[in-house]
Residue, then its C-alpha position, 0 to 999 in steps of 0.5 A: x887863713x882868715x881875718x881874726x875876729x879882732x879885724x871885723x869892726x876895723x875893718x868894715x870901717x875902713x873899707x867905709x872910708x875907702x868907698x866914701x872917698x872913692x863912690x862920693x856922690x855917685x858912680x857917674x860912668x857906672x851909671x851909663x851901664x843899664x840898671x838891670x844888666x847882669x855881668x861875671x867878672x874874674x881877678x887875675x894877679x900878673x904877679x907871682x905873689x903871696x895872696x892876702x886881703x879877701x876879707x876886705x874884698x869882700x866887704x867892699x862888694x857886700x857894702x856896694x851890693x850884697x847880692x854880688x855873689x865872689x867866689x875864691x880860688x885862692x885863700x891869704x897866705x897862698x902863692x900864686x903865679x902869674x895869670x893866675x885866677x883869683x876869684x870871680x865875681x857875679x851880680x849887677x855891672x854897675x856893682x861890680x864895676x863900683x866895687x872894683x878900684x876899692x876891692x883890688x886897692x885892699x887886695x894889691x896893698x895887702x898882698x905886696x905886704x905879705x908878698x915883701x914878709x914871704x921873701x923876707x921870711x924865706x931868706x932866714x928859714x934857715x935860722x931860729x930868728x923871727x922877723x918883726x914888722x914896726x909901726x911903720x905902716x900905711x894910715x888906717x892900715x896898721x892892723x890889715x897890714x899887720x895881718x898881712x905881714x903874719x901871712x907872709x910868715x914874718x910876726x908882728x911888733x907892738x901894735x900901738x903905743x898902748x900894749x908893750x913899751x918901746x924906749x928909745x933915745x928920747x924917753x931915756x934922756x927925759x927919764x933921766x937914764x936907762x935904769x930910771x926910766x925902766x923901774x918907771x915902765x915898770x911902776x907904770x904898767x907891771x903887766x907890759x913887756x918893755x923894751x929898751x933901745x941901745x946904741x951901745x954895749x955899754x947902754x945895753x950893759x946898763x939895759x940888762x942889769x935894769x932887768x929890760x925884757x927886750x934889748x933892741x940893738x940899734x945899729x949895732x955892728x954884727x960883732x958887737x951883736x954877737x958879743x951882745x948875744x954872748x953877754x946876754x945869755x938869755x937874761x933878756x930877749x934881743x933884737x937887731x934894728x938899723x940899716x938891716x937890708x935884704x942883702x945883709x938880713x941873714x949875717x945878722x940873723x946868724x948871729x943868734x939875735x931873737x928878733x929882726x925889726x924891719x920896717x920895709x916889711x910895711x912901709x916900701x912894699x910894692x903894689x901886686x898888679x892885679x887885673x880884672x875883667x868881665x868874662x862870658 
């Protein structure tokens, strides 16, 4: 699995960025390194772990020294165990050493993100429910954690603002009510999925006789998400939100909801530990 093409440009800015606030003016300690000495140098995770970032990796050495040569065991969306070797680097020291914070901050940030979606993902296996991400995402990362979530077999929400409709709570109260304020999507955007968030049944009655594609049940109790599911019958797509945790995520998948939104998937995900070092 590879970045889709839609990443390219995002991401070569990104790593831009990264490197500028990394290098600065200057890499001081690389340059106690003499200019002309080569070395190879090899990534480790210490981590059992869902692998994702490569393409970020490799922006970062090709925009430190494009004669660095990587060359990969792994590819994003595999599991690796601990010690596990996942590529190795050859060029200039001074290069290699530069590029190494830059490339293994992408590399652990995306691959504890997709690691969080595999664990998440494999607890409903059992189930037809997809699990959503949300925009709950790291600045400047949304779309490299978006794909890291695909990796780890979980599925992502909207992506902005900008390609589907969310109403929640506020917009509704502004619009004045549910039915106004998804005729108004409608008029607005006829081509955009929207979808509505209720607190409760008789918001999300309201919510499918306005003819809502997705109804997020928002804090919902799993009976009243089951009766939900029973009273929906398929007119509208529908989504459990709220409070969901790993312990409770499969209860509420087997109530027969369509969708789980999770924001842990992006926002509480730990760092995989990586390790590199210069080798023979």
């Amino acid at each position: 699995m590879s970045a889709p093409e839609h990443l390219k440009v995002d991401l070569e800015i990104t790593v831009k960025r990264a490197l500028e606030e990394d290098i600065g003016s200057g890499d001081i300690t690389a340059a106690l390194i003499p200019a002309n000495q080569m070395a190879k140098a090899e990534v480790i995770s210490r981590d059992e772990a869902t692998i994702c970032g490569r393409d970020w990796v490799n922006e970062v050495f090709r925009q430190v020294d494009p004669t660095i040569k990587l060359h990969w065991h792994v590819n994003d969306g595999n599991r690796v165990a601990p010690n596990q070797p996942l590529f190795s680097a050859e060029g200039p020291a001074r290069s290699l050493l530069t590029a190494e914070r830059c490339a293994l901050n992408f590399l652990q940030t995306l691959s504890g993100t997709a690691s969080r979606s595999h664990d998440y993902a494999e607890s409903v296996r059992t189930t037809e429910v997809k699990l959503l991400d949300t925009r709950k995402t790291l600045p400047g990362l949304r779309n490299a954690q978006k794909y890291a979530v695909s990796c780890g077999g979980c599925y992502n929400h909207r992506i902005g603002l900008y390609d589907a409709f969310l109403i929640k709570e506020n917009h509704i109260a502004a619009c004045g009510g549910i039915a106004n304020v998804i005729a108004q999507a409608r008029r607005n955007e006829p081509g955009k999925q929207v979808e509505i968030e209720v607190e409760n049944l008789e918001e999300f009655q309201q919510a499918l006789q306005a003819g809502a594609d997705i109804i997020m049940l928002d804090n919902f109790s799993l009976a009243e998400m089951r009766l939900a599911v029973e009273q929906a019958a398929g007119k509208a797509k529908l989504e459990a939100s709220g409070g969901i945790t790993s312990e409770t995520l499969l209860s509420y998948a087997e109530t027969g909801v369509d969708y789980i939104s999770i924001g842990t998937l992006t926002k509480d995900c730990d760092s995989v530990d990586l390790s590199m070092r210069f080798i023979d």
